[in-house]
Backbone as XML, in Angstrom:
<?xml version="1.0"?>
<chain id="A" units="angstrom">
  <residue number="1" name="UNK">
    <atom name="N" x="0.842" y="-1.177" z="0.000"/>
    <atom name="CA" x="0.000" y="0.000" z="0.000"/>
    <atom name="C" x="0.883" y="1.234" z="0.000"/>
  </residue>
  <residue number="2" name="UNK">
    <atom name="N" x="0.324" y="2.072" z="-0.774"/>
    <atom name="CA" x="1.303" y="3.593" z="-0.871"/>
    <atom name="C" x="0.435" y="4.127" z="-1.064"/>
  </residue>
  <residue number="3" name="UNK">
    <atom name="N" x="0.919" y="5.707" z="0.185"/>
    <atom name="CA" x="0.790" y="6.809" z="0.136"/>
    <atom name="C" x="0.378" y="7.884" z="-1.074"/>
  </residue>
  <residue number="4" name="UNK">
    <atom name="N" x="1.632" y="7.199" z="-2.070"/>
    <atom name="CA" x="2.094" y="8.477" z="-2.552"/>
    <atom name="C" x="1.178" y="9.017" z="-3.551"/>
  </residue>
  <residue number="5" name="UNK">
    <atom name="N" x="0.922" y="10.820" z="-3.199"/>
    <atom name="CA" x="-0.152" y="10.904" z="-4.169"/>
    <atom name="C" x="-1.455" y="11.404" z="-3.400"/>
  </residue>
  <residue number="6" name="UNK">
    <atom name="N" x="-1.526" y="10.081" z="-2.389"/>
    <atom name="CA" x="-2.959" y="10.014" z="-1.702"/>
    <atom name="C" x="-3.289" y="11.497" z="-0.843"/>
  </residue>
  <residue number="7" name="UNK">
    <atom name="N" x="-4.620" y="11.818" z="-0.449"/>
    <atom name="CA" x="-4.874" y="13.313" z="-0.129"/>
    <atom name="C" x="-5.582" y="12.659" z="1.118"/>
  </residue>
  <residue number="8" name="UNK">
    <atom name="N" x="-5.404" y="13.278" z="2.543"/>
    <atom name="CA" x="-6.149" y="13.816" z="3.544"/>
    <atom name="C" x="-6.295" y="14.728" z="3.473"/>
  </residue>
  <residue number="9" name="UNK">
    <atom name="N" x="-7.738" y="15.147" z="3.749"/>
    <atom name="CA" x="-8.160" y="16.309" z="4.105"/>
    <atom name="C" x="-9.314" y="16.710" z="5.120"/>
  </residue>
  <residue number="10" name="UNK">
    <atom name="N" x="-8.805" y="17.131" z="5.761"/>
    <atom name="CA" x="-9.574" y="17.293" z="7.338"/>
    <atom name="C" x="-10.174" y="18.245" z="7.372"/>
  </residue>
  <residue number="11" name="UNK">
    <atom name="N" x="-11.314" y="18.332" z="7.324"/>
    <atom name="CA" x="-12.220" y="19.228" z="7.285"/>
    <atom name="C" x="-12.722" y="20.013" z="8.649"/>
  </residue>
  <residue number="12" name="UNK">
    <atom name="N" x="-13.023" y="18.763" z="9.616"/>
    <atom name="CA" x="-13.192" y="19.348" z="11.163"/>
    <atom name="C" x="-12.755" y="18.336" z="12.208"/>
  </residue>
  <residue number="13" name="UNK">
    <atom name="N" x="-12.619" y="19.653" z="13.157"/>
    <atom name="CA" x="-12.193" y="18.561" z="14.721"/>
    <atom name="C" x="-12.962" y="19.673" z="15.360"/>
  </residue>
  <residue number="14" name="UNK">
    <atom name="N" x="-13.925" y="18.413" z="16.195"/>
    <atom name="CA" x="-14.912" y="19.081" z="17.044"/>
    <atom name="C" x="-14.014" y="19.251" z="18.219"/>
  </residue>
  <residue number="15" name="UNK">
    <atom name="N" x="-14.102" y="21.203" z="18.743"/>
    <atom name="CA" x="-13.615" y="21.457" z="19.935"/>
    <atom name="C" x="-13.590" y="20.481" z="21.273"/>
  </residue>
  <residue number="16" name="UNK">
    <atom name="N" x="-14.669" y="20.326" z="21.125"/>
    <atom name="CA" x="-15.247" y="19.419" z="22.894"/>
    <atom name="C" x="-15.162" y="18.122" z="23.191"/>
  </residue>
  <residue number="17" name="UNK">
    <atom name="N" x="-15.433" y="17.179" z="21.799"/>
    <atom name="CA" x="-14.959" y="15.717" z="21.646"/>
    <atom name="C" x="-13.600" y="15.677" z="21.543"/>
  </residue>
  <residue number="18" name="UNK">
    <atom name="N" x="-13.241" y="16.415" z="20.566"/>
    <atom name="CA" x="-12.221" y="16.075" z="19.297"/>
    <atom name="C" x="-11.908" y="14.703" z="18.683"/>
  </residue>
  <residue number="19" name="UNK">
    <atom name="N" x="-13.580" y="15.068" z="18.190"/>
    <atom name="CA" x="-13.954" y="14.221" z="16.982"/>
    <atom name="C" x="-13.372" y="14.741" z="15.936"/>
  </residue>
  <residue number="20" name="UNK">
    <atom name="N" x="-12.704" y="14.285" z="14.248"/>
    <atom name="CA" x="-12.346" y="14.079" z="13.528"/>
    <atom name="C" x="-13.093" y="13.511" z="12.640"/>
  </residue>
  <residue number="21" name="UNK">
    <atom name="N" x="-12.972" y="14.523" z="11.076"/>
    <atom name="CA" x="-13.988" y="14.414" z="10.309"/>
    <atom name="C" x="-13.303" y="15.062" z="8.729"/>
  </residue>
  <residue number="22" name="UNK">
    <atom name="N" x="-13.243" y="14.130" z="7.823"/>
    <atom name="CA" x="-12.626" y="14.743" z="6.755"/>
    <atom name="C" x="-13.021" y="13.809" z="5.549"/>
  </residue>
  <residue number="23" name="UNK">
    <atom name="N" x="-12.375" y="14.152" z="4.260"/>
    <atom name="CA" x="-11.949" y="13.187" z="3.015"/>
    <atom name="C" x="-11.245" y="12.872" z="3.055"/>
  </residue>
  <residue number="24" name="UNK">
    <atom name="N" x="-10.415" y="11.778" z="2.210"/>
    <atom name="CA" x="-9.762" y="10.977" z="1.419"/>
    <atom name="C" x="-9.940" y="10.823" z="-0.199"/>
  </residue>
  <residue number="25" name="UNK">
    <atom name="N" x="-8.858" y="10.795" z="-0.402"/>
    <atom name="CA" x="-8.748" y="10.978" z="-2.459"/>
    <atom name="C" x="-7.498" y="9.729" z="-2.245"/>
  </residue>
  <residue number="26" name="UNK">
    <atom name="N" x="-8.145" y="8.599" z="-2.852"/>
    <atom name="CA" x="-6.811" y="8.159" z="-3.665"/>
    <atom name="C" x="-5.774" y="8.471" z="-4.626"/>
  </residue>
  <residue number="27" name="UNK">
    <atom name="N" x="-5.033" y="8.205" z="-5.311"/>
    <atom name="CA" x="-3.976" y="8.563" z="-6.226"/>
    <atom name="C" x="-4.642" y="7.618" z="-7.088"/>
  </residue>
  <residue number="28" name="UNK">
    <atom name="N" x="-4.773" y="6.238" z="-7.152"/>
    <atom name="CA" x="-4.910" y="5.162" z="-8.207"/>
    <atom name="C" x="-5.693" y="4.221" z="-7.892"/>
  </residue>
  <residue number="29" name="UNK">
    <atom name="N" x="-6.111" y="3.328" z="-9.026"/>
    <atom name="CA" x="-6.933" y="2.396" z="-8.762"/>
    <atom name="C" x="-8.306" y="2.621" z="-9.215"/>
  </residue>
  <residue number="30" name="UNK">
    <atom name="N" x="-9.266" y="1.742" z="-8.770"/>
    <atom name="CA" x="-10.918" y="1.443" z="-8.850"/>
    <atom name="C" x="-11.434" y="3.122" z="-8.009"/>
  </residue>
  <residue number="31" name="UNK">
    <atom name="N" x="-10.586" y="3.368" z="-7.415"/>
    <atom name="CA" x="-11.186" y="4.459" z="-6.150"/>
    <atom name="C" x="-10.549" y="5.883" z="-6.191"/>
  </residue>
  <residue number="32" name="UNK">
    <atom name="N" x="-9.512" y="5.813" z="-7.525"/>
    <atom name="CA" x="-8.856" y="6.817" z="-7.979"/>
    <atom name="C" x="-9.610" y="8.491" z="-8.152"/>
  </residue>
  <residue number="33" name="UNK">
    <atom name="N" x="-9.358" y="9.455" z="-7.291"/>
    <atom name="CA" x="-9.646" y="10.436" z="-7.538"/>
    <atom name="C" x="-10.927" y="10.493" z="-6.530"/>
  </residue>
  <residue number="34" name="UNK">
    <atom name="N" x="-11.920" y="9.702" z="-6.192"/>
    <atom name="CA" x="-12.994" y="9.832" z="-5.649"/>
    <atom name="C" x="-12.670" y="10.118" z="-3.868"/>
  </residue>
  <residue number="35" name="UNK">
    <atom name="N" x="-13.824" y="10.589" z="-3.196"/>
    <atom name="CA" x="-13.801" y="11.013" z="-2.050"/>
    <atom name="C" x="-14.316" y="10.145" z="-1.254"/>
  </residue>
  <residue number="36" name="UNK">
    <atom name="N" x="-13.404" y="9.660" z="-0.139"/>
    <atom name="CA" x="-14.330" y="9.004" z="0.930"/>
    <atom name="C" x="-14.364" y="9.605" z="1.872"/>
  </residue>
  <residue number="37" name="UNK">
    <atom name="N" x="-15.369" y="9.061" z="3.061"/>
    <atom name="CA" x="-15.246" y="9.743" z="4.446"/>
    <atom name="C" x="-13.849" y="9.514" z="5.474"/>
  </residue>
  <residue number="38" name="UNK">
    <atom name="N" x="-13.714" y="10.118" z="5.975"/>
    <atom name="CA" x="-12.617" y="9.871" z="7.221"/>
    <atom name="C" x="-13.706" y="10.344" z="8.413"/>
  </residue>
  <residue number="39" name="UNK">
    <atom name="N" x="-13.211" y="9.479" z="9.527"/>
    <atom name="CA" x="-13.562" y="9.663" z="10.769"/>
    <atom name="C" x="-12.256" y="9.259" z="11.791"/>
  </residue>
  <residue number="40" name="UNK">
    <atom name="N" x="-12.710" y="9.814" z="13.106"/>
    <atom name="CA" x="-11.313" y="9.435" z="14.221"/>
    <atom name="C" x="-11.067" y="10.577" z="14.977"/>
  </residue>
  <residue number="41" name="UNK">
    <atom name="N" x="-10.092" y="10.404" z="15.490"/>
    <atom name="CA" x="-10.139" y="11.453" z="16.911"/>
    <atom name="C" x="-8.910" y="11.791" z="17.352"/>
  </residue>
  <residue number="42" name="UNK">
    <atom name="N" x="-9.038" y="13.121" z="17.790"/>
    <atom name="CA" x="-7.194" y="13.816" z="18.103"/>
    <atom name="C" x="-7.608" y="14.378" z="19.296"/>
  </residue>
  <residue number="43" name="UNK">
    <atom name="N" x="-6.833" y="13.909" z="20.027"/>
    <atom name="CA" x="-6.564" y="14.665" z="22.039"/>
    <atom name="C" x="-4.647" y="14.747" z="21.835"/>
  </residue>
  <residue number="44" name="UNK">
    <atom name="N" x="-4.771" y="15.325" z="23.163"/>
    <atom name="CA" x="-3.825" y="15.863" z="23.452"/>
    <atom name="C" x="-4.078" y="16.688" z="25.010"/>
  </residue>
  <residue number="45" name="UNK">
    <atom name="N" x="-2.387" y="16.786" z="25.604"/>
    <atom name="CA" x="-2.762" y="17.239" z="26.923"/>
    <atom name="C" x="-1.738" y="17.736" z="26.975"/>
  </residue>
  <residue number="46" name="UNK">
    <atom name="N" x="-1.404" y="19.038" z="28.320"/>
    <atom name="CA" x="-0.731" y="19.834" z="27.964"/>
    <atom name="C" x="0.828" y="19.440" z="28.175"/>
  </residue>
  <residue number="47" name="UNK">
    <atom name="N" x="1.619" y="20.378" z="27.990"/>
    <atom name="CA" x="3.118" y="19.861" z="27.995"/>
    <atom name="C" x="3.728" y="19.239" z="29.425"/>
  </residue>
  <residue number="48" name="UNK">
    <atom name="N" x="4.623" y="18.694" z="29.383"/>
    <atom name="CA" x="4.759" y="18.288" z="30.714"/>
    <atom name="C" x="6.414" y="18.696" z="30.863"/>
  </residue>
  <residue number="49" name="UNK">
    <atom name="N" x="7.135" y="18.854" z="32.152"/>
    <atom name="CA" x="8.678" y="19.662" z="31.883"/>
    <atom name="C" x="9.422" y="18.009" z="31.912"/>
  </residue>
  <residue number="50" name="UNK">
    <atom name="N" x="10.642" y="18.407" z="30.585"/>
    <atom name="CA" x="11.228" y="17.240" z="30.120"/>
    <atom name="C" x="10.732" y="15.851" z="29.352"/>
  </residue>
  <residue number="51" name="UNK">
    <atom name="N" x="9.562" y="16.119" z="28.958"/>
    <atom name="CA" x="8.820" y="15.741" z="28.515"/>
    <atom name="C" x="8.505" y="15.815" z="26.587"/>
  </residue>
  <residue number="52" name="UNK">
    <atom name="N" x="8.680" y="15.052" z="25.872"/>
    <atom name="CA" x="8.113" y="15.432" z="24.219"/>
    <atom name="C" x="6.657" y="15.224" z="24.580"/>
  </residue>
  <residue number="53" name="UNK">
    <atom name="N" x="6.271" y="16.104" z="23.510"/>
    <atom name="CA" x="4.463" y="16.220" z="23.629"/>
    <atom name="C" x="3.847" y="16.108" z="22.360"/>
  </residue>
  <residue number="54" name="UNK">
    <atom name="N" x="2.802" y="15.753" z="21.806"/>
    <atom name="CA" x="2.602" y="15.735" z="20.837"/>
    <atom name="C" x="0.933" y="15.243" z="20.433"/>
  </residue>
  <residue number="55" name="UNK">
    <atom name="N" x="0.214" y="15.567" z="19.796"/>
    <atom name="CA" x="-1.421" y="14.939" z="19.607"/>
    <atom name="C" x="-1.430" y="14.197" z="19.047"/>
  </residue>
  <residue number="56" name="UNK">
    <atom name="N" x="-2.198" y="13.382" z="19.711"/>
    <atom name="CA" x="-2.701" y="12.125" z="19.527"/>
    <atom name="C" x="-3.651" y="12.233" z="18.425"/>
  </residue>
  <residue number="57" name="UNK">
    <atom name="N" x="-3.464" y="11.031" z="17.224"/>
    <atom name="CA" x="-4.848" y="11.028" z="16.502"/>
    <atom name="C" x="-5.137" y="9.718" z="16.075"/>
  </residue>
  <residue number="58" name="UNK">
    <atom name="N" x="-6.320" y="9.270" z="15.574"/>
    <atom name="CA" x="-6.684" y="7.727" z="14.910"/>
    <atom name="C" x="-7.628" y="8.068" z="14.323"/>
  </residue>
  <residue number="59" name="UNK">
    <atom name="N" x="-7.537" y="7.582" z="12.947"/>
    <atom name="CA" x="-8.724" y="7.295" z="11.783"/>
    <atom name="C" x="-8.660" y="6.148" z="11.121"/>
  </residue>
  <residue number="60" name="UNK">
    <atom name="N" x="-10.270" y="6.422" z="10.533"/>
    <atom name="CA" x="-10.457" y="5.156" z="9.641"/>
    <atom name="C" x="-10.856" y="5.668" z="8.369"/>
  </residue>
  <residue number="61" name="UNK">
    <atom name="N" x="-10.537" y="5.165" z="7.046"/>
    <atom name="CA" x="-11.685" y="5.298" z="6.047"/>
    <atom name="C" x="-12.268" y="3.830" z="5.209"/>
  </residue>
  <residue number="62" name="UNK">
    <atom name="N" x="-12.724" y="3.901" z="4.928"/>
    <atom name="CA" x="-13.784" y="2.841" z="4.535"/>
    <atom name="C" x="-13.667" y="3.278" z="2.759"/>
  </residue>
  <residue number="63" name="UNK">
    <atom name="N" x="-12.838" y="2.095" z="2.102"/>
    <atom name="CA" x="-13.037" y="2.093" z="0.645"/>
    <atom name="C" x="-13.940" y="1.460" z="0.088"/>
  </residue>
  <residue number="64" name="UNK">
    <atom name="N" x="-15.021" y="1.846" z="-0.513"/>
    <atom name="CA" x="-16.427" y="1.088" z="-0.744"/>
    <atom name="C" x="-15.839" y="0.249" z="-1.843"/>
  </residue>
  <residue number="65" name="UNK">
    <atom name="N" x="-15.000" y="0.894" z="-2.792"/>
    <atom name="CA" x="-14.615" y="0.768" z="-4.189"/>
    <atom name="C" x="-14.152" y="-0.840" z="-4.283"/>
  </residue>
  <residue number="66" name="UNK">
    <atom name="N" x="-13.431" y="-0.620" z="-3.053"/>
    <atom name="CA" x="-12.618" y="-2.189" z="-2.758"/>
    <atom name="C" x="-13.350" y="-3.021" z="-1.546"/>
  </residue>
  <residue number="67" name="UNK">
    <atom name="N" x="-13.993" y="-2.600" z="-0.989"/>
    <atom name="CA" x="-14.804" y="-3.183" z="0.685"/>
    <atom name="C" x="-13.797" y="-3.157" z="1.831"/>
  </residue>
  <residue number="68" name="UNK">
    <atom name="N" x="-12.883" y="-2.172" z="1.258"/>
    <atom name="CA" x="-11.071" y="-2.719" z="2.698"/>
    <atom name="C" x="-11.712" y="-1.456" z="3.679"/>
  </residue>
  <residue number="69" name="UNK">
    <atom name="N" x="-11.124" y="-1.229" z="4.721"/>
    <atom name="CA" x="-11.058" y="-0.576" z="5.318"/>
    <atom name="C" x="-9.583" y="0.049" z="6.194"/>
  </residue>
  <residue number="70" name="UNK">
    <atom name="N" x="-9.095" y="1.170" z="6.254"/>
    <atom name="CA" x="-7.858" y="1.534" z="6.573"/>
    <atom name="C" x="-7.564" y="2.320" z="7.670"/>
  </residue>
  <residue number="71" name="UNK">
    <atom name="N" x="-6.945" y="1.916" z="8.731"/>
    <atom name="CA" x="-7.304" y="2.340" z="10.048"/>
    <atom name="C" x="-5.984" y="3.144" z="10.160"/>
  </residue>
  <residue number="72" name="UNK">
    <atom name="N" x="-5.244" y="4.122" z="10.877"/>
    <atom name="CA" x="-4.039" y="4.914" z="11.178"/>
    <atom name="C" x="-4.385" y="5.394" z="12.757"/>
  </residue>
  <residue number="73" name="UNK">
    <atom name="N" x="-3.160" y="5.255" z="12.939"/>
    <atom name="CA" x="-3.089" y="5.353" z="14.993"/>
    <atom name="C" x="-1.796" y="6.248" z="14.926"/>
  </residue>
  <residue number="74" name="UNK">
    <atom name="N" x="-1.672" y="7.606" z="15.413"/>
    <atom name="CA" x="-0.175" y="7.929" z="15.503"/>
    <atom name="C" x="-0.274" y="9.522" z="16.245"/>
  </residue>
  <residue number="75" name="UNK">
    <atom name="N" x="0.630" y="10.439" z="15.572"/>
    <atom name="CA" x="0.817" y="11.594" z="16.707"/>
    <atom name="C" x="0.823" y="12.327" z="15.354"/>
  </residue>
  <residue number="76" name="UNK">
    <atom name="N" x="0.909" y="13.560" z="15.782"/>
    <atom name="CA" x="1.291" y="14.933" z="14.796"/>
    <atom name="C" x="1.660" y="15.784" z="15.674"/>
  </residue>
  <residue number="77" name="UNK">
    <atom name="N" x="3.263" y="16.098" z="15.354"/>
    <atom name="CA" x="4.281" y="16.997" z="15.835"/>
    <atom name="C" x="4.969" y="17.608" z="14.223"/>
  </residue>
  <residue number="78" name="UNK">
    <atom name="N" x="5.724" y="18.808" z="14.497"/>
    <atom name="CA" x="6.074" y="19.360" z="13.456"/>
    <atom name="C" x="5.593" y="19.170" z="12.365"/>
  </residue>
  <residue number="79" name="UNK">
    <atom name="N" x="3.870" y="19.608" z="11.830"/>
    <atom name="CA" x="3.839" y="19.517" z="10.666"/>
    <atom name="C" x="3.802" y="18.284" z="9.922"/>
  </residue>
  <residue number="80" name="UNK">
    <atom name="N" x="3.858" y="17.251" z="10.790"/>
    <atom name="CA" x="3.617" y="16.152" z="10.167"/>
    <atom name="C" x="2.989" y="15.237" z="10.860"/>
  </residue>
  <residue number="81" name="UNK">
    <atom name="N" x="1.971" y="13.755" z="10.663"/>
    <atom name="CA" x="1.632" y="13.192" z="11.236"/>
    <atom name="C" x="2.078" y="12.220" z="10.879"/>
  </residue>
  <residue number="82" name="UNK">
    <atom name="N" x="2.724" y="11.411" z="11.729"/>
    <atom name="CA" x="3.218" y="10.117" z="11.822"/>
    <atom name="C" x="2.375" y="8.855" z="12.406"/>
  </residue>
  <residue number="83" name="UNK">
    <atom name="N" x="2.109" y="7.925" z="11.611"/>
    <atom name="CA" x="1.185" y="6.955" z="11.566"/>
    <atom name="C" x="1.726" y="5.416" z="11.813"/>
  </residue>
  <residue number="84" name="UNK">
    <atom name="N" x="0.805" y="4.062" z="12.104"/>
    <atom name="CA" x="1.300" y="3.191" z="11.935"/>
    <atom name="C" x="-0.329" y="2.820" z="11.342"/>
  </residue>
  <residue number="85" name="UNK">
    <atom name="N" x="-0.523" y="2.032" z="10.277"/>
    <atom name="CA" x="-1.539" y="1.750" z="9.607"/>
    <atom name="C" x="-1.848" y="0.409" z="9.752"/>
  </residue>
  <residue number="86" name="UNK">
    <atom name="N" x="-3.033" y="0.197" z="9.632"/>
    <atom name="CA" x="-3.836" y="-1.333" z="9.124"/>
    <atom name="C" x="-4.719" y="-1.018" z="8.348"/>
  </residue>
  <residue number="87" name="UNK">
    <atom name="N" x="-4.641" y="-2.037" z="6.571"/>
    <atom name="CA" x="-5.567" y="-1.911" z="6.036"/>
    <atom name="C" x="-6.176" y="-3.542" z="5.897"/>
  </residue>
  <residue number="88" name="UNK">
    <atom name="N" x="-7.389" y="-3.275" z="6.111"/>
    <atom name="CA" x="-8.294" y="-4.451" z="6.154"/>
    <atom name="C" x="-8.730" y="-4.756" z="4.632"/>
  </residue>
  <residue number="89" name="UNK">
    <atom name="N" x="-8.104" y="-6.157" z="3.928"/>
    <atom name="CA" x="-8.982" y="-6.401" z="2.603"/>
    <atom name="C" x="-10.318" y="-7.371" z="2.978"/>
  </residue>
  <residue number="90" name="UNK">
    <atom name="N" x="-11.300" y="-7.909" z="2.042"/>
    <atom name="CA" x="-12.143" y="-8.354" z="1.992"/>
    <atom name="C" x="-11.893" y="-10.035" z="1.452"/>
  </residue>
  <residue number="91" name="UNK">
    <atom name="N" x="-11.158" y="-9.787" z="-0.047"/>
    <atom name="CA" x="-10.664" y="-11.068" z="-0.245"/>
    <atom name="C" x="-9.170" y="-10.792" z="-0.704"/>
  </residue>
  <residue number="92" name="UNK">
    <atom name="N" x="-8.432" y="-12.288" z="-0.808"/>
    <atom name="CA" x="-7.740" y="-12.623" z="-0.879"/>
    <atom name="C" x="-6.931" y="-13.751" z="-0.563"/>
  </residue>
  <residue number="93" name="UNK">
    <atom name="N" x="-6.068" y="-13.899" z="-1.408"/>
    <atom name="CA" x="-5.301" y="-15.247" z="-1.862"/>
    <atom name="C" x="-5.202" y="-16.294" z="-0.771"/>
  </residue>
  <residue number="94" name="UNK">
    <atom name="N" x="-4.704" y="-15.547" z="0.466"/>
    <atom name="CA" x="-4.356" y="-16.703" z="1.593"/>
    <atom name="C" x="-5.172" y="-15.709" z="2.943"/>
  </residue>
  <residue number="95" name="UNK">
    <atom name="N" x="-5.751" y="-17.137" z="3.936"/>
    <atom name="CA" x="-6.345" y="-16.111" z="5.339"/>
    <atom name="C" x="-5.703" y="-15.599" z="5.880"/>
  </residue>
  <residue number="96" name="UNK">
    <atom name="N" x="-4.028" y="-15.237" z="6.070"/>
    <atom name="CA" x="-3.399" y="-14.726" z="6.775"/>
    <atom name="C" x="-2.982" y="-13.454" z="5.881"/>
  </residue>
  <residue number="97" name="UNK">
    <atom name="N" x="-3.609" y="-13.240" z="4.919"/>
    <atom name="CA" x="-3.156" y="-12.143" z="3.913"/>
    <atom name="C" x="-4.118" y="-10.723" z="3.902"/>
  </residue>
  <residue number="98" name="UNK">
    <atom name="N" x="-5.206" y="-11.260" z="4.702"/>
    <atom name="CA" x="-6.468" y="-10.081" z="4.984"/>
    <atom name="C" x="-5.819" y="-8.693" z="5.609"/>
  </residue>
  <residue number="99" name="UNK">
    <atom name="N" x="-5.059" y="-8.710" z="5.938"/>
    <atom name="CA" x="-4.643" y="-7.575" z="7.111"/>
    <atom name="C" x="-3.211" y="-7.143" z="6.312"/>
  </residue>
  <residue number="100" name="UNK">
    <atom name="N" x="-2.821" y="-6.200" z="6.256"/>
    <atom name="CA" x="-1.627" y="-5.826" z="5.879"/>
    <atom name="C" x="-1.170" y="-4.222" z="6.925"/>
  </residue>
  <residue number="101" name="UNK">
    <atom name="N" x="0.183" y="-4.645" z="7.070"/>
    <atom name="CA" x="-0.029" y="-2.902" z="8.285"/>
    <atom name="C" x="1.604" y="-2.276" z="7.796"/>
  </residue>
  <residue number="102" name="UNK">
    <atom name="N" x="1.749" y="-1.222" z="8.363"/>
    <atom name="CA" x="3.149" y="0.047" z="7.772"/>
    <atom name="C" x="3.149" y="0.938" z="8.544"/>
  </residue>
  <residue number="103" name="UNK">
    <atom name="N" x="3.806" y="1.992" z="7.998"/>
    <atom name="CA" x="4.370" y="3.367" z="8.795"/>
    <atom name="C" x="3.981" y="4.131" z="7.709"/>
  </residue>
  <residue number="104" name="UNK">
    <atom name="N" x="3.183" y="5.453" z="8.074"/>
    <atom name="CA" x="3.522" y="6.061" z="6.893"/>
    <atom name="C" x="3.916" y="8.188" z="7.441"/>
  </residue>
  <residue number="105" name="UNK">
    <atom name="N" x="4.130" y="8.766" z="6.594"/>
    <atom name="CA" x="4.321" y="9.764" z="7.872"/>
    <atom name="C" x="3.473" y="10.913" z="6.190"/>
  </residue>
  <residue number="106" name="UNK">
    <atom name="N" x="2.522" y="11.743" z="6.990"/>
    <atom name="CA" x="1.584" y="12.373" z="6.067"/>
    <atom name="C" x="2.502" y="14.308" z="6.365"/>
  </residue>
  <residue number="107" name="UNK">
    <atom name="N" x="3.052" y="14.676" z="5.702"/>
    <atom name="CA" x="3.638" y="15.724" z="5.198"/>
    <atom name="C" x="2.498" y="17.007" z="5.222"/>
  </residue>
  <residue number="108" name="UNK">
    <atom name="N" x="2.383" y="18.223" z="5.640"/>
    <atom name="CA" x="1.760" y="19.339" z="5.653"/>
    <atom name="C" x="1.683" y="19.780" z="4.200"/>
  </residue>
  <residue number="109" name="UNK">
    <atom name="N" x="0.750" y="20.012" z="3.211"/>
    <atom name="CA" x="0.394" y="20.283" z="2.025"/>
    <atom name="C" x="-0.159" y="21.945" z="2.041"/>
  </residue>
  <residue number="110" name="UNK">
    <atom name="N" x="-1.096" y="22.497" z="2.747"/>
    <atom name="CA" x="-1.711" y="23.606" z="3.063"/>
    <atom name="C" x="-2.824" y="23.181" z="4.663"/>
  </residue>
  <residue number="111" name="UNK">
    <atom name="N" x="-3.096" y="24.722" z="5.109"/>
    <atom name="CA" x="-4.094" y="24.240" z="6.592"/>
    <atom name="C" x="-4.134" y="25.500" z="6.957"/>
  </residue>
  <residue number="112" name="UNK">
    <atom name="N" x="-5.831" y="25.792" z="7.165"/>
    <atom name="CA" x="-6.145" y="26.675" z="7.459"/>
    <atom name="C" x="-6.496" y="27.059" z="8.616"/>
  </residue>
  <residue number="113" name="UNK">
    <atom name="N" x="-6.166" y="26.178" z="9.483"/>
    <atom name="CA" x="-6.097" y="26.334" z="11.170"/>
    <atom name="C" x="-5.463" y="25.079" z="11.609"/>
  </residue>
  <residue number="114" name="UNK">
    <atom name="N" x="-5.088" y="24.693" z="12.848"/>
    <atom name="CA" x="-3.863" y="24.153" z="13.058"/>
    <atom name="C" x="-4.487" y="23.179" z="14.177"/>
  </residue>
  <residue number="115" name="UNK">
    <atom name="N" x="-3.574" y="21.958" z="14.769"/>
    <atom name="CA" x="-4.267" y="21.121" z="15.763"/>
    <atom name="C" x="-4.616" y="21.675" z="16.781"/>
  </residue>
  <residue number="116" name="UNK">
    <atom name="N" x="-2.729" y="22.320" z="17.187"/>
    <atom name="CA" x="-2.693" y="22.852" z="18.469"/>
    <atom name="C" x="-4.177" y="23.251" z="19.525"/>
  </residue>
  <residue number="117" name="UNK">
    <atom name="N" x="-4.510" y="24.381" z="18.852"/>
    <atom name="CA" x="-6.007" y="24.550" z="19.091"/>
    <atom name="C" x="-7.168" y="23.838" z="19.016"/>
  </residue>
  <residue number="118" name="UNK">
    <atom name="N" x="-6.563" y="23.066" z="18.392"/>
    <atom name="CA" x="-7.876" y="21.954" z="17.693"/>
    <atom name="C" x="-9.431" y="22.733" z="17.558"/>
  </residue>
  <residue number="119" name="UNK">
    <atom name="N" x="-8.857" y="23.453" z="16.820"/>
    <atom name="CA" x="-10.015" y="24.724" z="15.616"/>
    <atom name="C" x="-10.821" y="23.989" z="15.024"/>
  </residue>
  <residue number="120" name="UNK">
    <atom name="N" x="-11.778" y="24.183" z="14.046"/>
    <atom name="CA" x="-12.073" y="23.462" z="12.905"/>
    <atom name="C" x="-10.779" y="23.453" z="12.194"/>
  </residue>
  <residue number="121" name="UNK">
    <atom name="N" x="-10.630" y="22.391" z="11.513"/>
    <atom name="CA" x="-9.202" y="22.132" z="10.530"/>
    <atom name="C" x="-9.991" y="22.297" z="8.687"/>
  </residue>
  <residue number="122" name="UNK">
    <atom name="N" x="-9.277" y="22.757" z="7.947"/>
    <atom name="CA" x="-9.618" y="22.127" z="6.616"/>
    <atom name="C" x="-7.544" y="21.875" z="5.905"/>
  </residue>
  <residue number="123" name="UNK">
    <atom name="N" x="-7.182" y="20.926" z="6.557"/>
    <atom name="CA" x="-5.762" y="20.569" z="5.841"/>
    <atom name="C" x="-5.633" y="19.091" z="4.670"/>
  </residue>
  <residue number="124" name="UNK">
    <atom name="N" x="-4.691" y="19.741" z="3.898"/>
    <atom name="CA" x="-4.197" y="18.445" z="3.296"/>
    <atom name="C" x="-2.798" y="17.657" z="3.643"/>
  </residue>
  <residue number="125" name="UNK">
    <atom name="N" x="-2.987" y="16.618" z="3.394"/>
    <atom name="CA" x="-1.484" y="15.983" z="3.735"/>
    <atom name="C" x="-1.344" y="14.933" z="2.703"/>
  </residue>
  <residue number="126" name="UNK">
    <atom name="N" x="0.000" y="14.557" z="1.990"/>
    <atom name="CA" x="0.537" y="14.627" z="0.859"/>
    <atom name="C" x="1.569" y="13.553" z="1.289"/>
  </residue>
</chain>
């Protein structure tokens, strides 16, 4: 599975939950170019002394195109969010082949308000 190409775009993070709410654009494929939902959630707490700090986030999106589903668990510090992924297929060759997982780290593209605050967001990541 690759990134490259692929678009997040976060549309909102609810102040009070910080619920998480955006699109997804593939690069290629059956699902190329089209929009799915993202859902998931970013906390964070305040700095602590000697301490790295950083927000917490996890999403999912749901590729209808394919029936997989793609889950990301990780942090966002400097402008970037760093992930560890699971994407769920539907079929395939062998039963131990359903699940496939990675690292991927999503790069700042444009953002019109920022986590820190956890504002409404509308960002891409690239």
């Amino acid at each position: 599975m690759s990134l490259q190409g692929a678009v997040l775009n976060i549309t909102d993070v609810n102040t009070v939950s910080g619920q998480l709410k955006g699109k997804w654009i593939p690069p290629s494929g059956a699902a190329a170019g089209k929009e799915f939902d993202v859902v998931g959630w970013v906390s964070s707490a305040p700095p602590r002394e000697k301490l790295d700090n950083v927000i917490t986030i996890s999403f999912s999106v749901s590729l209808t195109a394919y029936g997989s589903i793609t889950s990301y668990t990780g942090y966002f510090k400097d402008n970037r969010i760093i992930a560890l992924w699971f994407n769920i297929k539907p079929n395939s060759t062998y039963e131990w082949d359903h699940i496939s997982t990675g690292q991927d780290i999503f790069t700042k593209e444009s953002v019109a308000h920022f986590f820190p605050s956890r504002n409404q967001c509308a960002a891409e990541f690239d």
